[in-house]
C-alpha positions as CSV (number, residue, x, y, z in Angstrom):
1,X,-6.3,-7.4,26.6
2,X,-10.2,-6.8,27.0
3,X,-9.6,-4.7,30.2
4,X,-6.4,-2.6,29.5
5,X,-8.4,-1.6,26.0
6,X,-11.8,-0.7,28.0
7,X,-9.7,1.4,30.2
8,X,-9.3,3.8,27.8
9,X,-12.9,3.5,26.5
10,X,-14.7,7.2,27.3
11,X,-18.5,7.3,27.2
12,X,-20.1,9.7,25.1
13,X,-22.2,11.0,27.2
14,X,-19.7,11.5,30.0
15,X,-17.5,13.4,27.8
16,X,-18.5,15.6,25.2
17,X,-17.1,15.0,21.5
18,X,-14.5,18.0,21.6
19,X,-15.7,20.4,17.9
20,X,-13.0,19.2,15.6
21,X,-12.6,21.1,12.2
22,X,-10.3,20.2,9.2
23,X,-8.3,22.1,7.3
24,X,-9.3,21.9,3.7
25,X,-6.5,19.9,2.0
26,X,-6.1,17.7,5.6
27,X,-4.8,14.1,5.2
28,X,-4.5,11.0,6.7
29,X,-1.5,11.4,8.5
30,X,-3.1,14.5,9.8
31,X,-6.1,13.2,10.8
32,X,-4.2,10.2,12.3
33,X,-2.8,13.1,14.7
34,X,-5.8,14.5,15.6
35,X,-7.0,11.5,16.9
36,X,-3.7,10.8,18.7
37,X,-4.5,14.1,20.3
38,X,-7.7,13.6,21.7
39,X,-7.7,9.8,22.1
40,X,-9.9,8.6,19.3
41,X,-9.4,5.4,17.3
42,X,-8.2,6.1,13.7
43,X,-8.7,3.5,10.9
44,X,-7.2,6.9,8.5
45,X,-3.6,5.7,8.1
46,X,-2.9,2.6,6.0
47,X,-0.6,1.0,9.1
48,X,-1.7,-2.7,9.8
49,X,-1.1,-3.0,13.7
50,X,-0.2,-6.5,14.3
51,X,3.6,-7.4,14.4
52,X,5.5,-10.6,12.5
53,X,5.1,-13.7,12.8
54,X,6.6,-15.5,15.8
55,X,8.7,-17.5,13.5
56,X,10.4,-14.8,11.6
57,X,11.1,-12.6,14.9
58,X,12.6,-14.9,16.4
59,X,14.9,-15.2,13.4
60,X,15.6,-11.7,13.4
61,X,16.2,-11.8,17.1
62,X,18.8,-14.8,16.2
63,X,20.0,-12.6,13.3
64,X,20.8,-9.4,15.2
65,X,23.2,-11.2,17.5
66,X,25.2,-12.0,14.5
67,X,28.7,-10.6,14.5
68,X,28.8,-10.8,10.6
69,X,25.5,-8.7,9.1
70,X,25.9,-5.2,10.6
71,X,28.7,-4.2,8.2
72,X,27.5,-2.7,4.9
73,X,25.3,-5.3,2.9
74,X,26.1,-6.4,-1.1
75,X,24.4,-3.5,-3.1
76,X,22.5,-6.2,-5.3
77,X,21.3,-7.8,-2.0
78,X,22.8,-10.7,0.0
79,X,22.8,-13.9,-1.9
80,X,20.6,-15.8,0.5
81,X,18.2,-13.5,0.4
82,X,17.9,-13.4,-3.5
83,X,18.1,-17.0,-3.6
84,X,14.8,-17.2,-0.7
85,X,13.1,-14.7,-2.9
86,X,13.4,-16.9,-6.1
87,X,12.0,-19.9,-4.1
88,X,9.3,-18.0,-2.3
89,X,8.2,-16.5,-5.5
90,X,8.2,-19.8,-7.0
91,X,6.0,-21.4,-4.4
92,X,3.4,-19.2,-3.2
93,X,3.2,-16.8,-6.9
94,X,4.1,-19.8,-9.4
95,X,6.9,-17.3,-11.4
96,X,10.0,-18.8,-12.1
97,X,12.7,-16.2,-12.0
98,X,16.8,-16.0,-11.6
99,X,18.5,-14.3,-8.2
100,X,19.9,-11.9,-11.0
101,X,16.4,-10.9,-11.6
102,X,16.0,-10.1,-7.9
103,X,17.0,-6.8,-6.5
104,X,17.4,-6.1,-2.7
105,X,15.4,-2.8,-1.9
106,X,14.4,-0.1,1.2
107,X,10.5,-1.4,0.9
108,X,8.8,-0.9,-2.1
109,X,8.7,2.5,-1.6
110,X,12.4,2.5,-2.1
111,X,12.0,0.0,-5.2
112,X,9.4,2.7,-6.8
113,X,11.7,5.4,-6.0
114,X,15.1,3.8,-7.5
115,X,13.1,2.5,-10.4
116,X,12.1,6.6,-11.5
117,X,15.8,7.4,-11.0
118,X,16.8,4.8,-13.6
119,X,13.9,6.0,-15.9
120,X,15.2,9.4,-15.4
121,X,18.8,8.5,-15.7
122,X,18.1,6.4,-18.9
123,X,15.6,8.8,-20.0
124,X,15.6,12.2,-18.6
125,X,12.8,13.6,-20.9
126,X,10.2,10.9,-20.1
127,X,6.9,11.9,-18.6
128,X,5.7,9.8,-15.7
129,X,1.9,9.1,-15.4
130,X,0.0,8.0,-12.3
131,X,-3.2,7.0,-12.3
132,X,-6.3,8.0,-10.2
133,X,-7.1,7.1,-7.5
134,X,-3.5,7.4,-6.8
135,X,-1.5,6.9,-3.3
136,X,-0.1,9.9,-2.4
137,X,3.5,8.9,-1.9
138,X,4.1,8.6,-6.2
139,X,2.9,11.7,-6.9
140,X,6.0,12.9,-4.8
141,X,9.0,10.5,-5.3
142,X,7.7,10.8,-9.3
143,X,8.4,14.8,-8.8
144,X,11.5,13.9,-6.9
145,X,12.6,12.2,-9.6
146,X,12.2,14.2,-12.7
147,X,11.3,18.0,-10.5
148,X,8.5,18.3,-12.0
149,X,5.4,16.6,-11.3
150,X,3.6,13.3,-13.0
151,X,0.9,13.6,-15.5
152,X,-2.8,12.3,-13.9
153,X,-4.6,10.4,-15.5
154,X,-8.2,11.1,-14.5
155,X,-11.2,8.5,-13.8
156,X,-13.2,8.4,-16.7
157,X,-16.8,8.2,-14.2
158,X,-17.4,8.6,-10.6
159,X,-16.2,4.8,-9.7
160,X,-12.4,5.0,-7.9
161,X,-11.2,2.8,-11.0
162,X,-8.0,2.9,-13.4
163,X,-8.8,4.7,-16.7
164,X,-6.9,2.7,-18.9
165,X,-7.7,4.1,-22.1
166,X,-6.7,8.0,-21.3
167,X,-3.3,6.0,-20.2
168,X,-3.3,4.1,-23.5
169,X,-3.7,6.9,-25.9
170,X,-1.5,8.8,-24.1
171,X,1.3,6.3,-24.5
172,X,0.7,6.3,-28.3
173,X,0.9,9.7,-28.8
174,X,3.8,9.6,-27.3
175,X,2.8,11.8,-24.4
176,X,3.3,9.4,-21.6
177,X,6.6,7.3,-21.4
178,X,6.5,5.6,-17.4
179,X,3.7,4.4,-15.2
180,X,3.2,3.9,-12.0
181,X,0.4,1.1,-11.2
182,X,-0.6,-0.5,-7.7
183,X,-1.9,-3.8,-7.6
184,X,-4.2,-4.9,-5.3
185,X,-5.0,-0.8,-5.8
186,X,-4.4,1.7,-2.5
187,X,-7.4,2.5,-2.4
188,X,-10.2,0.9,-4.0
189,X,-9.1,-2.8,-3.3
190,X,-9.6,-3.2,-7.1
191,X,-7.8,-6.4,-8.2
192,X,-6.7,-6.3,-11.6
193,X,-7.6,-9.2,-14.0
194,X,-5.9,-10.7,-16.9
195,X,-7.0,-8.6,-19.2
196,X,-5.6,-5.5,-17.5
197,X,-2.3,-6.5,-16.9
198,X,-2.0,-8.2,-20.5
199,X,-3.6,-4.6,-21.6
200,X,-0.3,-2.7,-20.1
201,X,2.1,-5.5,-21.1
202,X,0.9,-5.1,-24.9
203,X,1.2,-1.4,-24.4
204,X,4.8,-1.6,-23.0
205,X,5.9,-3.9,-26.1
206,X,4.0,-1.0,-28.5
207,X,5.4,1.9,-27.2
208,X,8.2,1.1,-24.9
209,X,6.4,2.4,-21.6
210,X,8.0,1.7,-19.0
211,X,6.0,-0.1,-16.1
212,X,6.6,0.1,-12.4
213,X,3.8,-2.4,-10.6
214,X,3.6,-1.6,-7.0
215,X,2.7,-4.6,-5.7
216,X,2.6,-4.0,-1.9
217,X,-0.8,-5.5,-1.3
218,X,0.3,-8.4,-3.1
219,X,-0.7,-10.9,-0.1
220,X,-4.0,-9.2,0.1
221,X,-6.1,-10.8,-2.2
222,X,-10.0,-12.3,-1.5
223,X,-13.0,-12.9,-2.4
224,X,-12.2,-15.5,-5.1
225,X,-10.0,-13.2,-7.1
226,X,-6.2,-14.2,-7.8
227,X,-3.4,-11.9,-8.3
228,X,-2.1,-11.2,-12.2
229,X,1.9,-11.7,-12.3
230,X,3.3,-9.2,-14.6
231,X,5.6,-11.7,-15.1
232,X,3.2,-13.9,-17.1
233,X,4.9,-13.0,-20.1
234,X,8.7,-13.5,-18.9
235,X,11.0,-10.8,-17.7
236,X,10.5,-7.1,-19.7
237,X,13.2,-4.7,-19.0
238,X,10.6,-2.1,-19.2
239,X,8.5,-3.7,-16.7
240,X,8.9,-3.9,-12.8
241,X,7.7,-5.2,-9.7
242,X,8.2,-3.7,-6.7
243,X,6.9,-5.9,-3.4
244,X,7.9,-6.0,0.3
245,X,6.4,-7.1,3.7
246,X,5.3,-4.2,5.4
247,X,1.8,-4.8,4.9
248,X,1.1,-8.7,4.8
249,X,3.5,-9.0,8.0
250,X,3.5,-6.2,9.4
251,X,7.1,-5.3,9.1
252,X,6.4,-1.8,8.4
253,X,9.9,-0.6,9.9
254,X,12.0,-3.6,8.4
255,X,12.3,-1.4,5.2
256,X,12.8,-4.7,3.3
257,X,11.7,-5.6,0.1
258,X,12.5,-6.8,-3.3
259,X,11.9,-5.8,-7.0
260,X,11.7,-8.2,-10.0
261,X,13.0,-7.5,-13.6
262,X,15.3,-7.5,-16.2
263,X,19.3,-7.7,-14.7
264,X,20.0,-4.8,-16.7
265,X,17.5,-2.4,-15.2
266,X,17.6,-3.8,-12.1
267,X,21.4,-3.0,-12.1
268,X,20.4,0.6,-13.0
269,X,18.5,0.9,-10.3
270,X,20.8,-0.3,-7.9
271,X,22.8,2.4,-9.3
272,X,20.6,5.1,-8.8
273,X,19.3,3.9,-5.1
274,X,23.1,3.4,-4.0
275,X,23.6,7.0,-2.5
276,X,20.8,6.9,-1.4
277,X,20.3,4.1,0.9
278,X,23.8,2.3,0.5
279,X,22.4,-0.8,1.5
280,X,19.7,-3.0,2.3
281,X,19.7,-3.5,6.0
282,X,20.3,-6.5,8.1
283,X,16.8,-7.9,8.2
284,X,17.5,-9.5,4.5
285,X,19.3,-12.1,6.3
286,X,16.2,-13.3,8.8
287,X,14.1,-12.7,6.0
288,X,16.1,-15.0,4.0
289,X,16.1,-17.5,6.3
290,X,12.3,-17.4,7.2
291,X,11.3,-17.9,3.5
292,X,14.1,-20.9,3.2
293,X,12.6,-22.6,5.1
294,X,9.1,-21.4,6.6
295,X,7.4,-20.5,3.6
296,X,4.0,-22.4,4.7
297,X,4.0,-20.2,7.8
298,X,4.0,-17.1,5.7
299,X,1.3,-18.6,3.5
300,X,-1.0,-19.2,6.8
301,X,-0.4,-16.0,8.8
302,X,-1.3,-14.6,5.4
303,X,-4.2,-16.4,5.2
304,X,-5.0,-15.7,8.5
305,X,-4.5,-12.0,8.3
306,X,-6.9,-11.8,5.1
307,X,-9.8,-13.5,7.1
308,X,-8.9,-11.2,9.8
309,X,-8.8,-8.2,7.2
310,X,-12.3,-9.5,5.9
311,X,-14.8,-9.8,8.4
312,X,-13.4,-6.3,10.0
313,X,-14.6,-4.7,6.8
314,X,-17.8,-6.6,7.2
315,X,-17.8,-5.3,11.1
316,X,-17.0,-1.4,10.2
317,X,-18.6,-1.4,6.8
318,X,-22.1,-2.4,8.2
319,X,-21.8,0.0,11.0
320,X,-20.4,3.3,8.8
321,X,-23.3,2.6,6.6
322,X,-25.8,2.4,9.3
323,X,-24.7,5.6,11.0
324,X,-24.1,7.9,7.9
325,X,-25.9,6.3,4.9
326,X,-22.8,5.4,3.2
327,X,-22.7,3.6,0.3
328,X,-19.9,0.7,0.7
329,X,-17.3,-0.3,-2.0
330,X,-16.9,-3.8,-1.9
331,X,-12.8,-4.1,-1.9
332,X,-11.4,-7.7,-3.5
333,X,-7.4,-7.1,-2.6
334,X,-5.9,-4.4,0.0
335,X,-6.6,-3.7,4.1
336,X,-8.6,-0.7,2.7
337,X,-12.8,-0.4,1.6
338,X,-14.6,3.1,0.7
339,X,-17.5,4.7,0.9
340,X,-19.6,6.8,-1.1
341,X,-20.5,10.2,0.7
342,X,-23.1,12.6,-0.1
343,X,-21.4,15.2,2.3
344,X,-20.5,18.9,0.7
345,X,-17.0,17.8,1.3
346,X,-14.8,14.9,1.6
347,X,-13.4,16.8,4.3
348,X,-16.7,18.0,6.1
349,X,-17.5,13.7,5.6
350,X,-14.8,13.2,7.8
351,X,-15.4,15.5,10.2
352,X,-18.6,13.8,10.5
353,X,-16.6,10.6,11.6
354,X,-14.4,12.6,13.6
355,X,-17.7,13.6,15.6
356,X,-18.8,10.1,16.1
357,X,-15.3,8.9,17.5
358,X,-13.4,7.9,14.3
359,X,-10.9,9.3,11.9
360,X,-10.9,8.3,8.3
361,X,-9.3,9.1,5.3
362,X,-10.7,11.5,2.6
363,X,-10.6,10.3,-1.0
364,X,-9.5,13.9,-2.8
365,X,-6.0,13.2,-1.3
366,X,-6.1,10.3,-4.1
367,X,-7.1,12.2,-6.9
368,X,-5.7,15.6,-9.0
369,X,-2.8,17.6,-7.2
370,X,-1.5,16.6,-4.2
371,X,-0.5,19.7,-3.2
372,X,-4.3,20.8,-3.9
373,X,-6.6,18.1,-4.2
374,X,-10.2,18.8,-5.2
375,X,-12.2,19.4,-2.7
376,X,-14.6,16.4,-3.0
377,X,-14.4,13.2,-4.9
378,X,-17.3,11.3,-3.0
379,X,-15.5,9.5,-1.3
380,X,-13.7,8.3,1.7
381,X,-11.2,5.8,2.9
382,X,-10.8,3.5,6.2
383,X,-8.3,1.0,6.9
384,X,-9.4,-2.7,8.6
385,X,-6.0,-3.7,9.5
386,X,-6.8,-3.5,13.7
387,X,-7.7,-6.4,16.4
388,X,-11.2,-7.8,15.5
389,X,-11.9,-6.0,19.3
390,X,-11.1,-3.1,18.2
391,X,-13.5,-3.3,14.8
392,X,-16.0,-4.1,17.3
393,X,-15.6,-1.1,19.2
394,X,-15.0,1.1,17.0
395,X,-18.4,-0.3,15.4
396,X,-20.2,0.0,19.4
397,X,-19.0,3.7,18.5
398,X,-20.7,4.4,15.8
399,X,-24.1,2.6,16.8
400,X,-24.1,5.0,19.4
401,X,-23.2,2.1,22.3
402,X,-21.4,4.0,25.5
403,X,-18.3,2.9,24.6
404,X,-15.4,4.8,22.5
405,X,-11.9,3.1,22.4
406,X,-8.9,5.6,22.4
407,X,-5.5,6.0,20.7
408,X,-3.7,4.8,17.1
């Protein structure tokens, strides 16, 4: 509520900004600590803040008490669940698919992580690309993987945008052989259109790359643009996409999702994620349920939630711009929007946030190494997933209004 949130507001003026310095090569989850540590709101870490929907808790609450799901789950995924994820796909993305073409999965991070391990099973010499800006997590699950780590395809400018053509002649030469792509884009909010995703399609069919589309901010989509299916074409057993609901409902624990492709490499996967996570958890089954039969409340809490998501950028973006000069990127897709910096630094650029009350998230931590990023790329990150009070007060912040809001 309005007064539990005010009580831990802190006026500037009544308490000093403690001197906060970064480490160079700090990231979000860092800087999301820092702020834990001395109560300042942080929009640094991608984690949307608002639970499920009503409907599917109570679902899962039903589900839970079920004597019959807590054993180990089908390694393919529970039946109903495939079947709900055919319909819901069917419905809300307009792809017809088979449950055989649906995989069970730990979150799309553990649908990105199984699909490498078939790559590398079927193909242990390939070379994994990602492509700038990147998030962080592929560069580590692709060195996971194959130990050693994925080849970057650099920008070709100073726009935070997928250089397509370093990728394609790279996969002619024969250099590159996998690809990791995220659409909406972590962290641009770059959609891509029809032309890009028939661009990598072509490309798989020329040179057999294989294509794994991380599609978490599928659900995330605005400002008139529409989400591309790789699917368009049919099912590609070099191509697959990996979704969940972490994001678009907040199920960020749930560590349920589902990838889409060819039965053959989606069996191969399973394969490869089996030791790893045995089994899909519980939560398939209320998930199951939920898109059964409450598919048009998913579509309005998503619909809802992207408003929501829209008009908070609007909020912060006008206010980060008026306090540092900032040069906004408009996003289309994603809970994310950046900023162009003229700061020494990415780093020193979000100290400068730090000092007004807010952590954000540098942008080198989504280009070159991950284990040593450059030290500026122009740009930083925030995320607009919070309560629209929050946005507000977070934007009071910045204007210089006595009034800080503290914690997550």
């Amino acid at each position: 509520s309005s007064s539990i949130l005010r009580h831990h507001f802190r006026t500037c003026t009544d308490r000093a900004m403690p001197e906060m310095q970064l480490k160079d090569g700090s990231n979000m989850r860092d800087i999301f600590d820092l702020c834990q540590k001395h109560g300042l709101p942080s929009l640094a870490q991608g984690m949307i803040e608002f639970p499920p929907p009503e409907t599917l808790r109570n679902l899962a609450a039903k589900t839970v008490m079920e004597t019959g799901v807590h054993t180990y789950r089908t390694r393919m995924g529970e039946q109903d669940y495939r079947d709900s994820i055919t319909g819901l796909v069917q419905k809300v993305y307009g792809e017809t698919v088979q449950p055989d073409n649906v995989l069970a999965v730990a979150g799309v991070a553990g649908g990105v992580t199984a699909a490498l391990f078939h790559l590398r099973k079927s193909r242990p010499e390939a070379n994994v690309a990602i492509m700038e800006p990147f998030y962080t997590y592929h560069s580590l699950e692709v060195e996971r993987a194959f130990c050693r780590p994925p080849i970057v395809i650099p920008v070709a400018g100073s726009d935070p945008l997928p250089n397509w053509a370093e990728l394609r002649a790279r996969a002619e030469r024969g250099e590159v052989h996998g690809v990791i792509v995220t659409n909406p884009l972590n962290p641009s909010g770059h959609v891509y259109t029809r032309e890009e995703v028939d661009m990598l399609l072509d490309l798989s069919d020329k040179t057999g790359l294989f294509i794994i589309f991380d599609e978490c901010y599928l659900d995330m989509v605005f400002n008139g643009k529409s989400h591309v299916s790789p699917l368009i074409r049919g099912i590609n057993k070099n191509v697959v996409a990996c979704r969940g609901f972490s994001k678009c409902m907040g199920a960020q624990s749930w560590r349920c999702g589902y990838a889409i492709g060819d039965p053959e490499t989606l069996k191969g996967m399973m394969q490869m994620m089996d030791p790893m996570f045995i089994c899909v958890n519980w939560a398939q089954h209320a998930l199951g349920a939920y898109f059964r039969d409450h598919v048009d409340d998913f579509q309005a809490h998503c619909k809802s939630l992207n408003t929501l998501l829209q008009e908070n950028w609007v909020i912060l973006r006008d206010a980060f711009e008026r306090r540092f000069g900032w040069k906004a990127l408009e996003p289309n897709g994603t809970m994310y929007g950046m900023f162009r910096h003229s700061e020494e630094t990415d780093i020193k650029a979000c100290e400068l946030a730090l000092k007004a009350g807010v952590g954000i998230c540098p942008g080198n931590v989504f280009y070159g190494d991950v284990a040593n990023p450059p030290k500026r790329c122009g740009w930083v990150r925030i995320h607009c997933g919070v309560s629209r009070e929050k946005a507000l007060a977070i934007a009071r912040a910045l204007d210089g209004v006595n009034e800080q809001l503290g914690g997550a």
